[in-house]
N, C-alpha and C positions, 0 to 999 in steps of 0.2 A: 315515685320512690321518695320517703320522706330522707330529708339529708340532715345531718350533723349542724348546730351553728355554726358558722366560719370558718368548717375546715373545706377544704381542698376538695377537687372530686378524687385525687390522687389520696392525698389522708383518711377520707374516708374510705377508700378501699378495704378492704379483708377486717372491718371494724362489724360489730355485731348491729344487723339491721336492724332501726327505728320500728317501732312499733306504731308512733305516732310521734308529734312535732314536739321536740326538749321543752322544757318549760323551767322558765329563769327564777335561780334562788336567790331571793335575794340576801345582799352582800350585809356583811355588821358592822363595813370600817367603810366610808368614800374613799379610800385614799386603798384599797384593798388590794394585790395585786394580780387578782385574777376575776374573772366572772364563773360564779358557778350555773352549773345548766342538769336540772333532775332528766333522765334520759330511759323510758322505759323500752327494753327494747327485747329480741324474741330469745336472747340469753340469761333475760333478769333484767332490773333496777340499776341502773348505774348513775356514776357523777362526772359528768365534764368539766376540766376548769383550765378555761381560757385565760392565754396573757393579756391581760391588759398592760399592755407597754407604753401607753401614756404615764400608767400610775408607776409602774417600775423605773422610768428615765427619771420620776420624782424623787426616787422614794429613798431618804436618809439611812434607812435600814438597807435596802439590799446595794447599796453605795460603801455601807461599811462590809456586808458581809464581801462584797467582792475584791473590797481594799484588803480588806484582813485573812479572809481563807482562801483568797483567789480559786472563789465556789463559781465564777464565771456566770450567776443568771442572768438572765432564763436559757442561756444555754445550754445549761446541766442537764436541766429536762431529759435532754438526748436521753441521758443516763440513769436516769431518777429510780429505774425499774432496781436497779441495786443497790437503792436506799429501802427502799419496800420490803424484797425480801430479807435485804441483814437485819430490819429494827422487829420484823414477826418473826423471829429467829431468836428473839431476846425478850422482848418485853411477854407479859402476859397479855399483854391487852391485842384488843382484834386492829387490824390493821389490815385498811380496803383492799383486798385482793386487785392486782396489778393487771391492767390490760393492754393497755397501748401508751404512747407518748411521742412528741414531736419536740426536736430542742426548738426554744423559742416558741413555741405557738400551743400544747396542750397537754393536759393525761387526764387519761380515762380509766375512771378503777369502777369496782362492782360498790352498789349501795351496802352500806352499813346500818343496822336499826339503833335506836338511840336517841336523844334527846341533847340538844344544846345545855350545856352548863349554866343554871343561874347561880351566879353568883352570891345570892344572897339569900340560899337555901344548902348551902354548903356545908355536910355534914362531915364528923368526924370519920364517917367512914370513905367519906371522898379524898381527905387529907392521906391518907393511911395509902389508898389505891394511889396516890399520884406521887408518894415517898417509896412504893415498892417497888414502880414502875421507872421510875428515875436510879435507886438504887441498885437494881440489876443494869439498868444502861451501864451505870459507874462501874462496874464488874468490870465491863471490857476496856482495860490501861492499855494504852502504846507508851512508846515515849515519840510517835511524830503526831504531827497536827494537821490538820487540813480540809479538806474533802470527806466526807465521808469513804469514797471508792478508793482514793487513793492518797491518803496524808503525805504529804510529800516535806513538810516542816522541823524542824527539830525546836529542843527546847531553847536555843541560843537566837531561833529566829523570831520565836514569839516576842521578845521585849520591843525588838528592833521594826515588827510588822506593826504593832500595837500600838507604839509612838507614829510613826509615817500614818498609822489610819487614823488618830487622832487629831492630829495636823491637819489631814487632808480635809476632813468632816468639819474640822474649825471656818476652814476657809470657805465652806460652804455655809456659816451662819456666824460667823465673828460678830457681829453685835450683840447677840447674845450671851457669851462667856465674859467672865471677870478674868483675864490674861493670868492675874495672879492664880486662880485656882488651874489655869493651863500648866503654870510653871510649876507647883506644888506636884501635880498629877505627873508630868513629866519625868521629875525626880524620883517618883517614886516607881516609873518605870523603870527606871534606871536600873533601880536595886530588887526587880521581882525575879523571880525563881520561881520555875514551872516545872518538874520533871516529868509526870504523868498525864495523858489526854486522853481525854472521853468522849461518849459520844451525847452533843450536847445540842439543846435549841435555846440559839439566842434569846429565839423571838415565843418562850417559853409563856403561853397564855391562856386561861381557859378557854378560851373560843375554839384551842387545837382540840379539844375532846369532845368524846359525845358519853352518855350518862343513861346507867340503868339499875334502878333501885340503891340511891345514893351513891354506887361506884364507880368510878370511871368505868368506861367499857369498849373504847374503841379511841387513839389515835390518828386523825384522818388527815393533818396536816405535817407535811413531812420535808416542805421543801427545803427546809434552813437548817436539816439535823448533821451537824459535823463534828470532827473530832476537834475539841480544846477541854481546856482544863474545867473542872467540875467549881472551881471559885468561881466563876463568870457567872454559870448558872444559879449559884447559890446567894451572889449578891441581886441577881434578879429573882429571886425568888424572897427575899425580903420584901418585896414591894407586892408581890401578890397575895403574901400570908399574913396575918397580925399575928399577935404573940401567942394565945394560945395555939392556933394552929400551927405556929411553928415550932413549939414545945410537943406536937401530938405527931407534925411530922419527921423531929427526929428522931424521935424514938422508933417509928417504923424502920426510917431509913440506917439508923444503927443497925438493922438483922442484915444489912448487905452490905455497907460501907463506914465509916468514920466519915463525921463531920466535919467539914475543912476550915481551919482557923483563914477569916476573912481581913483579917485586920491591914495587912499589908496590901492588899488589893482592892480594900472597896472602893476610895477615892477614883482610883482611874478607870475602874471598873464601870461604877454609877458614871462616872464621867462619857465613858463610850458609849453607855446604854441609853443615857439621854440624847448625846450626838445624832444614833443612830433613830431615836424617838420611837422605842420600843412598843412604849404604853402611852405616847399623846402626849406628855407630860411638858409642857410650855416653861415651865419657870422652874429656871436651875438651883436655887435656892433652897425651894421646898421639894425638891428632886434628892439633894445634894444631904438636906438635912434630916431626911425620912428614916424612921425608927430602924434600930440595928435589932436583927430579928436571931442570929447568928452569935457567933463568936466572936 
């Protein structure tokens, strides 16, 4: 009997039988925090992807998301299956049909066709797919924050969680920050105001999608998607767009939502996003100073 990588003979129970032995995809970040595994088996194509919990006890990002939306990974996992179905309940894009999952150790969803996104064949019709797709997520306002499954936050908790996780993520690289732009950032927690939350990925990057005839076409990375405010994403989304593409993607995303004025948030925003080292980005400087694509 051919068996699953690393799971359990218990895990592997009632899972759809191998065809033949998973074969390892390889990763596009070292620091990634799972291992993917192509899994042909007598239900169809699917994807396994295993925790790497060396890279997650690393990893500045899911340190913050755990500090800030108390998303609990990789134990969520448990849960993950109702992240799956709410975001192919909303987006248009395909999104891997859901098979199994284990908190801490795995999920297993059906193959998606598609092509990895290059970046630097990115067309206007790509911008257009990832402003409609975003757009309709921002349709769905709360006013709590948190989990995807269960937002349990209000608007009064976010300043207050926001500061404590930037604090926290300092003290895990203090040489690297100028205190004065802590205290600047700080202040301006002070005075932010949130009323509406969305359902948002941090860790918002092309590598989460896959691409078919210039437009997005599939979703396949979902583990970080929670409800906060649509600023956060939108100041990360400066860093992934230049200007005309961000001129091409508001315009899309006008047919679903209004553009959100950034100006009060960027500071601590880029502040967290670098903390959490979203995009690699080593030097807070030209992090800190990178073009305003926004409002």
């Amino acid at each position: 009997m051919v068996k699953y990588p690393s799971l359990s003979d218990q895990q592997q129970h009632g899972l759809p039988a191998l065809k033949k032995p998973a074969s390892r995809i390889p990763a596009q970040f070292t620091d990634s925090s799972h291992q993917l595994w192509f899994c042909e088996t007598v239900d169809g194509p699917m994807v396994l992807k295993l925790c790497d919990h060396a890279n997650i006890q690393q990893s500045s990002f899911w340190r913050g998301m755990n500090s800030l939306f108390n998303l609990n990974f990789p134990a969520s996992l448990g849960d993950i299956s109702h992240v799956y179905y709410y975001i192919s309940n909303i987006s248009f894009l395909n999104i891997p049909p859901f098979i199994a999952a284990a908190e801490r150790e795995y999920v297993l969803t059906r193959w998606l066709s598609g092509n990895d996104v290059d970046v630097s064949v990115i067309t206007d019709s790509t911008i257009n797919s990832l402003a409609k797709h975003l757009g309709l997520l921002h349709q769905l306002q709360r006013q709590q924050w948190g989990c995807l499954q269960q937002p349990e936050y209000t608007e009064k908790d976010w300043p207050l969680r926001l500061k404590t996780t930037l604090q926290f993520l300092m003290r895990q690289q203090a040489d690297n920050i100028d205190p004065a732009v802590l205290h600047q950032a700080l202040g301006q927690i002070e005075k932010l105001s949130e009323k509406l939350f969305v359902p948002i990925m941090p860790d918002l990057r092309w590598d989460q999608f896959l691409i078919q005839q210039d437009n997005l076409s599939a979703l396949v990375d979902l583990d970080a998607i929670v409800y906060g405010p649509k600023t956060l994403e939108f100041v990360l989304l400066e860093y992934l767009l230049d200007q005309k593409q961000a001129e091409i993607f508001a315009v899309e995303y006008m047919n679903h939502q209004t553009i959100p004025d950034l100006t009060a948030v960027r500071l601590p925003y880029r502040l967290l996003l670098f903390l959490m080292n979203v995009l690699g980005e080593m030097d807070l400087d030209s992090w800190l100073n990178h073009p305003k694509r926004f409002n």
